[in-house]
C-alpha positions in Angstrom: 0.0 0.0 0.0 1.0 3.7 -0.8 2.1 5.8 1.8 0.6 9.0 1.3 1.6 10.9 4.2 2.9 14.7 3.4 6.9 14.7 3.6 7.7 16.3 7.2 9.3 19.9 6.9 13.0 19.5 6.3 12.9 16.2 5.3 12.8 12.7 6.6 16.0 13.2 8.2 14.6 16.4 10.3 11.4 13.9 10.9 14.2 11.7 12.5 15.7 14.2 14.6 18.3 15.6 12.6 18.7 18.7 11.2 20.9 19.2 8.7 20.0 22.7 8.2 20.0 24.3 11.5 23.6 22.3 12.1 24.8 24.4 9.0 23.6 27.2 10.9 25.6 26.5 13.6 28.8 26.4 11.6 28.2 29.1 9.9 27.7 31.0 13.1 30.7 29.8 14.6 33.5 30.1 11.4 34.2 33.7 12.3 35.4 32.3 15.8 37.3 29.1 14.7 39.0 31.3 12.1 40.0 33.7 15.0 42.2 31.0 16.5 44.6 30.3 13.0 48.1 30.4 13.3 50.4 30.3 10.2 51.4 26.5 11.0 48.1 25.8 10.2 47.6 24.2 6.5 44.0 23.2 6.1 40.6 25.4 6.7 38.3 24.4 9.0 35.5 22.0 7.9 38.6 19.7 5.4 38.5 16.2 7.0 41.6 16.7 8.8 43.2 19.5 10.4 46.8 20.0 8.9 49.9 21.9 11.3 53.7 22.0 10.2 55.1 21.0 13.5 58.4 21.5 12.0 58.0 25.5 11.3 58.1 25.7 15.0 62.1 24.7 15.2 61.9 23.3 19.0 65.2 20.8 19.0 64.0 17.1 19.6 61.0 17.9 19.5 58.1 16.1 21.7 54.3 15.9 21.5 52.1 15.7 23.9 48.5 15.0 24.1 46.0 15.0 26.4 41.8 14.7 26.0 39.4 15.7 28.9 35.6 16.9 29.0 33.9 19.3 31.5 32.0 16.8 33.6 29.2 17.5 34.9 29.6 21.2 35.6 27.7 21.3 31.9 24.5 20.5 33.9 25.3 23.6 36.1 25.4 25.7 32.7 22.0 23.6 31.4 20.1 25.1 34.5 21.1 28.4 34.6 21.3 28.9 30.7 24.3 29.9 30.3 26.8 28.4 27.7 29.8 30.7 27.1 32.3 29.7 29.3 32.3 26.1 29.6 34.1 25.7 26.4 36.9 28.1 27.3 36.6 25.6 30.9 37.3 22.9 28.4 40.6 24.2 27.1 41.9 25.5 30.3 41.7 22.1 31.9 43.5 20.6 29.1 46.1 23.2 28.4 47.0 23.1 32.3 47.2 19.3 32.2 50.0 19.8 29.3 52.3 22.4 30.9 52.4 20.0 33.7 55.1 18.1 31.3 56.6 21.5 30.2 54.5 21.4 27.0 53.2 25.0 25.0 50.0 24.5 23.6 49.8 23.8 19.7 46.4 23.4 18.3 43.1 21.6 19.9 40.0 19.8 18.6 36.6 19.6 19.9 33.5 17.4 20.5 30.1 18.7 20.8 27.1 15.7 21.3 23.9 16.5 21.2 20.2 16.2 20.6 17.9 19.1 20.2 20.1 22.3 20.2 19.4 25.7 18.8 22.1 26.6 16.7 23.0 30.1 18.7 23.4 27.5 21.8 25.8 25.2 19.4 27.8 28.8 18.1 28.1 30.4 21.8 29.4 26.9 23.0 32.1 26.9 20.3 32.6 30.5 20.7 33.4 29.8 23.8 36.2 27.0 22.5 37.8 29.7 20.6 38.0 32.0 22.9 39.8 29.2 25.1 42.1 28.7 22.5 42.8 32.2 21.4 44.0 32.8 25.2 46.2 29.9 24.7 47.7 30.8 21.5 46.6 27.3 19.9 44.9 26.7 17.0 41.1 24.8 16.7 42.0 23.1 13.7 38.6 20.8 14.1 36.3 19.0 15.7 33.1 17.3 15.1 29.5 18.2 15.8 27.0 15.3 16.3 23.6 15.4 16.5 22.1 12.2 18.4 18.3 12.1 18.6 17.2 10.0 21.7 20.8 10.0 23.0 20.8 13.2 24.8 17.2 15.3 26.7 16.7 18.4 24.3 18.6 21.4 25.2 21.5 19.0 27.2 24.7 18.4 25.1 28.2 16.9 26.2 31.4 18.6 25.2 35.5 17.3 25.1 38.6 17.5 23.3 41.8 17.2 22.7 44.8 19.1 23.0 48.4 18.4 21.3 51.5 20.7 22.9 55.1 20.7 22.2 58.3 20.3 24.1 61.7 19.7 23.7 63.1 16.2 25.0 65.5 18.1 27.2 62.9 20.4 28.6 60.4 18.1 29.3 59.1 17.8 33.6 58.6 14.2 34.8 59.0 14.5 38.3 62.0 11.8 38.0 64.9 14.6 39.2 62.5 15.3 42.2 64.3 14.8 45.9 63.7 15.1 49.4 64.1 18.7 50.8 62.3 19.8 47.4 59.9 23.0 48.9 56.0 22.6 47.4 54.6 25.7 45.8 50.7 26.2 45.2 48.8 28.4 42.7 45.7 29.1 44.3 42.1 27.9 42.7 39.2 30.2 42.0 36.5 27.4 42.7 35.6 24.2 41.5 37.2 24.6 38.1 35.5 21.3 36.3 35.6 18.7 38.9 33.6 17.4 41.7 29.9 18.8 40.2 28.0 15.8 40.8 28.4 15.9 44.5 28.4 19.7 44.5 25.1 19.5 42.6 23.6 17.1 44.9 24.8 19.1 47.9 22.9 21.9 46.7 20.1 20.5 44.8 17.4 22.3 47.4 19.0 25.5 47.1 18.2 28.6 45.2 20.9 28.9 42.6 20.5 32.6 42.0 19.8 34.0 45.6 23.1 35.3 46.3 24.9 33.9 49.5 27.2 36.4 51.7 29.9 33.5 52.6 30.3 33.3 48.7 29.6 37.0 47.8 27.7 35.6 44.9 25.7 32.8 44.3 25.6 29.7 43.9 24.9 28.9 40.5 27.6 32.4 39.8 30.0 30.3 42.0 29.9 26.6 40.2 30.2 28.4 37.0 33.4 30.5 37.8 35.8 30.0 35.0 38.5 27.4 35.0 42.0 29.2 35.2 44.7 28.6 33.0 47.9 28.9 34.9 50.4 28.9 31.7 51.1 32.4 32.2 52.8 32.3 35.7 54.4 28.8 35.1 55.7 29.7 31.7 57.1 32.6 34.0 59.4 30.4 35.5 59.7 27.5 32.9 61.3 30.3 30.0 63.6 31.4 32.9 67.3 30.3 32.1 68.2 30.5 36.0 64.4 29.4 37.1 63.1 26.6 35.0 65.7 23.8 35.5 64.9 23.8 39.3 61.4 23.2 39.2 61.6 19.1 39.5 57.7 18.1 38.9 54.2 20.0 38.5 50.4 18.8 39.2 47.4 20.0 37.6 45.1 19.8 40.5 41.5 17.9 39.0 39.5 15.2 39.8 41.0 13.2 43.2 42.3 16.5 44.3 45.8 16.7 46.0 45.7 13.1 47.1 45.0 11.6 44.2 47.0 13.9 41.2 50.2 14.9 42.9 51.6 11.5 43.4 50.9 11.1 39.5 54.7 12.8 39.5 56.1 11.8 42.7 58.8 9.0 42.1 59.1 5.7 44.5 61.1 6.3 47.9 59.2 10.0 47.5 56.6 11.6 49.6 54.9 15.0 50.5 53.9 16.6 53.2 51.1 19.8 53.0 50.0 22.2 55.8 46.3 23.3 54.9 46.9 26.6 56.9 49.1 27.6 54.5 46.4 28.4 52.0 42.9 29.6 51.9 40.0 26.7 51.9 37.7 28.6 49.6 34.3 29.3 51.3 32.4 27.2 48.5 34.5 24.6 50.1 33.5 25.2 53.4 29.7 25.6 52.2 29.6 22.3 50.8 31.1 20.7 53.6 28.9 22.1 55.9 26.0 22.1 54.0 26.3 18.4 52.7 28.1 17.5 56.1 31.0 15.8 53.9 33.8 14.8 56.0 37.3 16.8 54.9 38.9 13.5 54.5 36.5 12.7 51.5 36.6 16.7 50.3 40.6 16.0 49.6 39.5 13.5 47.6 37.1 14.9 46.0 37.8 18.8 45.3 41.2 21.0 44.6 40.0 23.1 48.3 41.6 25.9 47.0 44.6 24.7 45.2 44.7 24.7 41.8 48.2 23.5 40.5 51.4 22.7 42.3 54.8 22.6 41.6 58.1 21.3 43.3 61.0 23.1 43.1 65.1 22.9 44.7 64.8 24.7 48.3 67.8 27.4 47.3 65.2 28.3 44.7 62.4 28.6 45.6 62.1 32.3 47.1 63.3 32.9 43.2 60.7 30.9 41.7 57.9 32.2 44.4 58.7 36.0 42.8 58.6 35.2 39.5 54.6 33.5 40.0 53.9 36.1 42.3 54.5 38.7 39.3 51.4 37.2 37.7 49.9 35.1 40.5 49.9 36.9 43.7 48.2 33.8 45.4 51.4 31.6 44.7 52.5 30.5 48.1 54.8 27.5 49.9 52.0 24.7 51.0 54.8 22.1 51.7 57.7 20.1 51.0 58.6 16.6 49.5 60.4 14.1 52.0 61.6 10.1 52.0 59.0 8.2 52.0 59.7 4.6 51.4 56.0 3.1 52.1 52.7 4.6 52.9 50.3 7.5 51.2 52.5 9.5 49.6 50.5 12.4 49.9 49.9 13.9 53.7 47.9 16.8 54.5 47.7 18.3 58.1 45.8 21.0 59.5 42.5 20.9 57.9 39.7 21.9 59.4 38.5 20.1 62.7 
């Protein structure tokens, strides 16, 4: 038998769920953006089925690359609620441009991932946008990325975002941790917030809260406070790393994410290695403190799960470190000692004292 049913508008495709249309829309909005980020090692435009970049231009001896991929976690379900899109994907690059300098590498170029179901196309452009603007602050080029559209896979107006990032160093410049010793003095760069880890129990802390009703321990609220950028810290580490006298002293570096200090420093601590923190030593940001008190979490499980206040850590030869403390304090006053490495033949090689009772 015939089918006679009219075509649906756009197409059976649109009927489906996709539209091919309002995706073209969204490219179109976000070319001016993507275009923003070029650099002249770039070799192929945007939208070619791969993204082309002359590593070899660059002249770095012995040259290294290094990758990395990460997404924004759940901290997108913060930006759902509140309807606000424009900074998660600069969040997104952030996140992966620190996790690179933590090997000495300068970011190259970056490519994204946007899933979703029903999106307007403005949503899809200020989400991009957003990527670009990441990458422009980075001085790396979005050479691509891919836009899906999954009907049935994700609730309309929810999306999921990640990429991946691909930095440079030379062999001889390159920070493992391995030349890391006892006596080594712990420097902190201090957090702004959550950054893009630990929303799902931050969410669930606050789920019978008023996200817009600002709070006075926060000075803001809630929902302003989860959605406080992600920093990049290249510029006061590059500080020191570019620094003849400075940069062959610092011995390791630790992007502080998911797992907090427990959990990411002793990703570059060698065996035989510990190290040893003092809490007092920095601020425990009051969304910290809010949560805890709020979701009564002890601070034993808060190590675990949040940065409380640090953001990124680096170890560095005791003779130096007053130096390299300077130079990061030039562009991030909050730099501070939080700690030192020590032997440490068996046990958790991270220790923290003087948290909160």
């Amino acid at each position: 038998m015939q089918d006679n049913t009219p075509a649906a508008p756009g197409g059976a495709y649109a009927a489906a769920g996709v539209d091919i249309d309002a995706l073209n829309r969204a490219k179109h909005l976000i070319g001016v953006a993507v275009r923003s980020t070029r650099r002249p090692e770039v070799l192929a435009d945007a939208g070619a089925f791969g993204g082309m970049f002359a590593v070899g231009a660059l002249g770095v001896p012995d040259p290294v690359l290094v990758a990395s991929v990460d997404g924004v976690g759940t901290k997108l379900k913060v930006a759902f609620a509140l309807g606000r899109h424009g900074t998660v994907g600069a969040d997104l690059v952030a996140h992966c441009v620190d996790d690179i300098l933590t090997c000495g590498a300068r970011p190259l170029f970056f490519l994204d991932y946007l899933g979703l179901g029903d999106l307007p196309p403005e949503t899809i452009a200020e989400v991009v946008t957003g990527v670009a603007a990441g990458c422009r602050a980075a001085g790396c080029a979005l050479i691509g990325g891919e836009t899906a559209q999954l009907p049935g896979f994700y609730p309309p107006g929810e999306y999921d975002l990640a990429g991946t990032i691909i930095g440079i160093v030379a062999r001889d410049r390159i920070v493992s941790g391995q030349a890391m010793r006892a006596g080594d003095v712990v420097i902190g760069l201090p957090a702004v917030g959550l950054h893009t880890n630990g929303y799902s129990l931050a969410r669930k802390v606050f789920a019978e809260r008023d996200w817009a009703v600002p709070v006075p321990e926060l000075g803001l609220s809630i929902g302003d406070a989860l959605l406080l950028p992600h920093p990049s810290y290249a510029a006061p580490v590059r500080r020191v790393l570019d620094d003849p006298a400075l940069g062959d002293v610092v011995t390791g570096m630790a992007h502080i994410t998911g797992g907090g200090l427990i959990e990411n420093i002793p990703r570059v601590v060698p065996a035989g290695l510990g190290v040893d923190l003092d809490a007092r030593r920095w601020e425990i940001l009051p969304i910290f403190r809010l949560i805890q008190g709020h979701g009564r979490v002890p601070w034993d499980e808060m190590l675990r799960v949040f940065n409380l206040g640090i953001g990124y850590v680096l170890t560095v030869r005791e003779e130096q470190a007053d130096a390299i403390l300077a130079a990061l304090q030039a562009t991030e006053p909050g730099a501070r000692r939080i700690g030192a490495v020590v032997d440490r033949p068996a046990g958790e090689v991270v220790r923290v004292e003087g948290l909160p009772g």
